[in-house]
C-alpha positions in Angstrom: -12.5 -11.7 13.2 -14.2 -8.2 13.8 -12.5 -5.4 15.0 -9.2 -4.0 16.0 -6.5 -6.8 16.8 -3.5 -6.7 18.9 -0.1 -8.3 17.8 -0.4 -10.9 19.6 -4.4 -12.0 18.5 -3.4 -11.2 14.8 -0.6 -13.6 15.3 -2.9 -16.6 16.7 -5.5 -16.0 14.3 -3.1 -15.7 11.3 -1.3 -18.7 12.3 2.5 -17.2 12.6 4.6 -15.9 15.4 4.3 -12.3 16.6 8.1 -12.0 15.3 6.7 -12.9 12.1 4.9 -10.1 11.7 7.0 -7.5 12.6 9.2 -9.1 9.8 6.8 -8.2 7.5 6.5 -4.6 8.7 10.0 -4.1 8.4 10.1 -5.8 5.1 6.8 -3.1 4.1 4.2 -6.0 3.3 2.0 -4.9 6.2 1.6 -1.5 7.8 2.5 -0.9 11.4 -0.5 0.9 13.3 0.2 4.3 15.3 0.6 3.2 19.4 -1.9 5.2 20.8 -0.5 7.2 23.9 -0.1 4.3 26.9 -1.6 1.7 24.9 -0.9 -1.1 22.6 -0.8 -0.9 18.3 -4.2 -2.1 16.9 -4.6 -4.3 13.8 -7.6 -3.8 11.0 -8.8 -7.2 10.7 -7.9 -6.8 7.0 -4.1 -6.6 7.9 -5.4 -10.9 8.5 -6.4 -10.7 5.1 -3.3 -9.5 3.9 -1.3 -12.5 6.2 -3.0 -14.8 4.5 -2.1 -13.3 1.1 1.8 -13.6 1.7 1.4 -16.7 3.1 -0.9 -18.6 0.1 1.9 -16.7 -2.1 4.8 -18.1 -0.4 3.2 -21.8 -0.4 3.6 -21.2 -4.3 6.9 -20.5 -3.8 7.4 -16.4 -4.7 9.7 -14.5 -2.5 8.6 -12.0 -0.2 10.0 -9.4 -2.8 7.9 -10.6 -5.3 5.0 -10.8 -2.4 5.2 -7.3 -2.7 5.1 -6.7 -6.1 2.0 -9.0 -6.5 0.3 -7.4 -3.2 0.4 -4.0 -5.1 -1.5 -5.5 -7.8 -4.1 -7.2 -5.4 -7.0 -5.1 -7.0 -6.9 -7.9 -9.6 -7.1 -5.4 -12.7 -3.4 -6.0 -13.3 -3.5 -9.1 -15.0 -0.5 -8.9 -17.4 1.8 -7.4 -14.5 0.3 -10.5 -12.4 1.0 -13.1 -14.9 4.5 -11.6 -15.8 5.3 -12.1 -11.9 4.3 -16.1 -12.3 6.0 -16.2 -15.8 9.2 -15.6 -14.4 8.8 -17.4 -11.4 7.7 -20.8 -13.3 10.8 -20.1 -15.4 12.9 -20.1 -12.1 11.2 -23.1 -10.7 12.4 -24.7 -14.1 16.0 -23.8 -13.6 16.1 -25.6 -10.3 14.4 -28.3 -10.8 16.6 -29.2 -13.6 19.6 -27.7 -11.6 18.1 -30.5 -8.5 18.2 -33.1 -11.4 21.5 -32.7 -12.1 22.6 -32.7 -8.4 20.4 -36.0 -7.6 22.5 -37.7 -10.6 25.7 -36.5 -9.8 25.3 -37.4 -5.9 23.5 -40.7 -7.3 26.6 -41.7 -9.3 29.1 -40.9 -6.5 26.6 -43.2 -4.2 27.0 -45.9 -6.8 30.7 -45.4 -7.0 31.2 -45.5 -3.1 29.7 -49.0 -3.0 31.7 -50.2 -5.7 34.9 -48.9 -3.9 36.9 -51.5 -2.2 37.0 -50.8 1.7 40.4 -49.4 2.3 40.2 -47.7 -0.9 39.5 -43.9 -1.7 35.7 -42.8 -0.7 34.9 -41.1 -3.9 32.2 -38.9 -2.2 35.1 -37.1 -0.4 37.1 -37.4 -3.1 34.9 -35.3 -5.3 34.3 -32.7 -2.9 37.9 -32.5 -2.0 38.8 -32.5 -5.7 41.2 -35.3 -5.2 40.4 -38.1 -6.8 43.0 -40.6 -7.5 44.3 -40.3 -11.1 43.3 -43.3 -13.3 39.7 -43.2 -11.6 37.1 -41.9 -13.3 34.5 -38.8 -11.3 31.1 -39.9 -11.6 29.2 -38.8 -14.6 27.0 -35.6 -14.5 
């Protein structure tokens, strides 16, 4: 696009909602433009740019925070500060994906266990989340 945008064009041509982007003015990813006197705030068509930026940045799963951080670098001569950025954020991704392991096994053996249960039995999925599992029976396994 060429030329100044309103809100409401750099919001259809971006792809998000106008409320979107005053989130990211208030969160300091994107400038917000002086309102001239009687008239509406103008958009560079690089603040479009910049949209697509944080959004190709959240697809990969970094927080706006760390949006920030890597939009400061965006003249692509900070490659260490970059790569630390990813570094840790790969190291997070780690954590929760072995964290969303542990949950899918957990939830799978209580699953397992609530079939096995005899109907007018104890459901062992409330059970474990009530902490009141009848003594004698075993919790599912981690």
């Amino acid at each position: 696009m060429q030329g100044p945008l309103t809100i409401g064009r750099l919001a259809k041509a971006a792809g998000v909602n106008v409320e979107t982007i005053r989130y990211y003015q208030r969160r300091g990813l994107i400038g917000e433009p002086r309102r001239p006197p009687g008239g509406h705030r103008k958009y560079a068509p690089e603040v479009l740019e910049q949209i697509a930026f944080i959004r190709r940045a959240q697809q990969l799963g970094f927080s706006l925070a760390e949006v920030k951080d890597l939009m400061q670098l965006s003249d692509g001569k900070s490659t260490r500060k970059s790569r630390a950025i990813a570094e840790r954020k790969v190291e997070f991704l780690h954590r929760q994906i072995t964290q969303l392991a542990r949950m899918r096994r957990r939830l799978s053996g209580l699953i397992g266990a609530s079939k096995r249960a005899a109907r007018r039995q104890f459901c062992p999925i409330i059970a474990e989340l009530t902490g009141a599992a009848p003594r004698g029976r075993k919790k599912a396994a981690a």
